[in-house]
N, C-alpha and C positions, 0 to 999 in steps of 0.2 A: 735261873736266868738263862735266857739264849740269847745270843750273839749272830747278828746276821750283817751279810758286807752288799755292797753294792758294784756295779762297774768302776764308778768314780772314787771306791778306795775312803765310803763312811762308811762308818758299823753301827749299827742302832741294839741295845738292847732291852728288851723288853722284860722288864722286873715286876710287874702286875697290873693288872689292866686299868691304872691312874695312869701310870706314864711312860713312856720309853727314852731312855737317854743315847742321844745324839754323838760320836767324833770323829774323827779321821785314822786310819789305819798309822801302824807304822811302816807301811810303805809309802804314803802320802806324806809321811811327818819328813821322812829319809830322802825323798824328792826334792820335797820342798827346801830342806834344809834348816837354818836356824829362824825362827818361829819369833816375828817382833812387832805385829799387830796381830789382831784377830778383831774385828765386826760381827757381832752376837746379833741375830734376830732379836724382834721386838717381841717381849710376853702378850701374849693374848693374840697374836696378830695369827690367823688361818692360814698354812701353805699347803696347795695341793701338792704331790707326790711329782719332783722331777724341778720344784720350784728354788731357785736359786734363796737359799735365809743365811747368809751370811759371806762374811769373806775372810778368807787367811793372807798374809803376808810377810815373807819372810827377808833374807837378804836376798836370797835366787828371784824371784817370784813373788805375784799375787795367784791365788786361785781360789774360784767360787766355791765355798761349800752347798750340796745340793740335798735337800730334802729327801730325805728315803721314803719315806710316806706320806698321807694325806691326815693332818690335825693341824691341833692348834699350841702352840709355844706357851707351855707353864710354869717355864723358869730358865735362866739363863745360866752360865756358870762364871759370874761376875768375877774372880780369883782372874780370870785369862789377861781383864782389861788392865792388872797390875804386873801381872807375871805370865806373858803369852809363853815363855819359852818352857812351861806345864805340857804344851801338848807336843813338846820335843822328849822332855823328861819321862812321861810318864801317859801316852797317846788312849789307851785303854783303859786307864784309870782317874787320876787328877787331871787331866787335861782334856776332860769330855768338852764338851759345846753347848749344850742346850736339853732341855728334858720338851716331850710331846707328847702330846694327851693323842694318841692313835684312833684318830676317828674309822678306819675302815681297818680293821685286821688283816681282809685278805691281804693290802698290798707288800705286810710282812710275809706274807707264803710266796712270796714272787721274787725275795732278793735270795741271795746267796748263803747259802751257809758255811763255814769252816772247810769240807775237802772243795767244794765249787769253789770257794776265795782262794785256794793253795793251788787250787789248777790256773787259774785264770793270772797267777802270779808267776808260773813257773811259764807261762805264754808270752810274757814282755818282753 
């Protein structure tokens, strides 16, 4: 499994080439603060790579969640719309967002990986 970040503080990882699963960092979760909506993309529906599928909202804030790549939404992670505060608990694991059928691979060779995300964090 690899792990890759974006600017905006998603991580998409890619587990085999059916799907990639979609969340927000825990530096996004720690911004944001306590986590008491979440807006899941709709399954089947196509986002190009940059396209806003969903939205987070906590006590601080709303903020978009943005697409890392270009596919199409195969599953959602329905658990959030009862217990959003999963991607407070647990951002990496039980509190993913959504799984993506990765239609174009390159645009995973284009985000960040683990020491580029730790650089880009120690730049805030």
């Amino acid at each position: 499994m690899t792990t890759m970040y974006t600017p905006d503080h998603e991580w998409i990882n890619i587990e085999d080439h059916e799907a990639a699963v979609v969340g927000i960092t825990h530096h996004a979760q720690d911004a944001l603060g306590d986590v008491v909506f979440v807006e899941l993309p709709e399954v089947g529906r196509t986002y190009k790579r940059g396209d806003v599928a969903g939205v987070v909202e906590s006590v601080k804030a709303a903020a978009d969640l943005y697409m890392p790549v270009e596919g199409e939404v195969v599953e959602v992670n329905t658990a959030l719309k009862d217990d959003p505060s999963l991607v407070n608990k647990d951002p990496l694991g039980n509190g993913w967002f959504f799984k993506v059928h990765v239609t174009h691979m390159e645009h995973f060779d284009e985000l960040m990986d683990p020491p580029a995300y730790d650089k880009l964090l120690k730049s805030l």
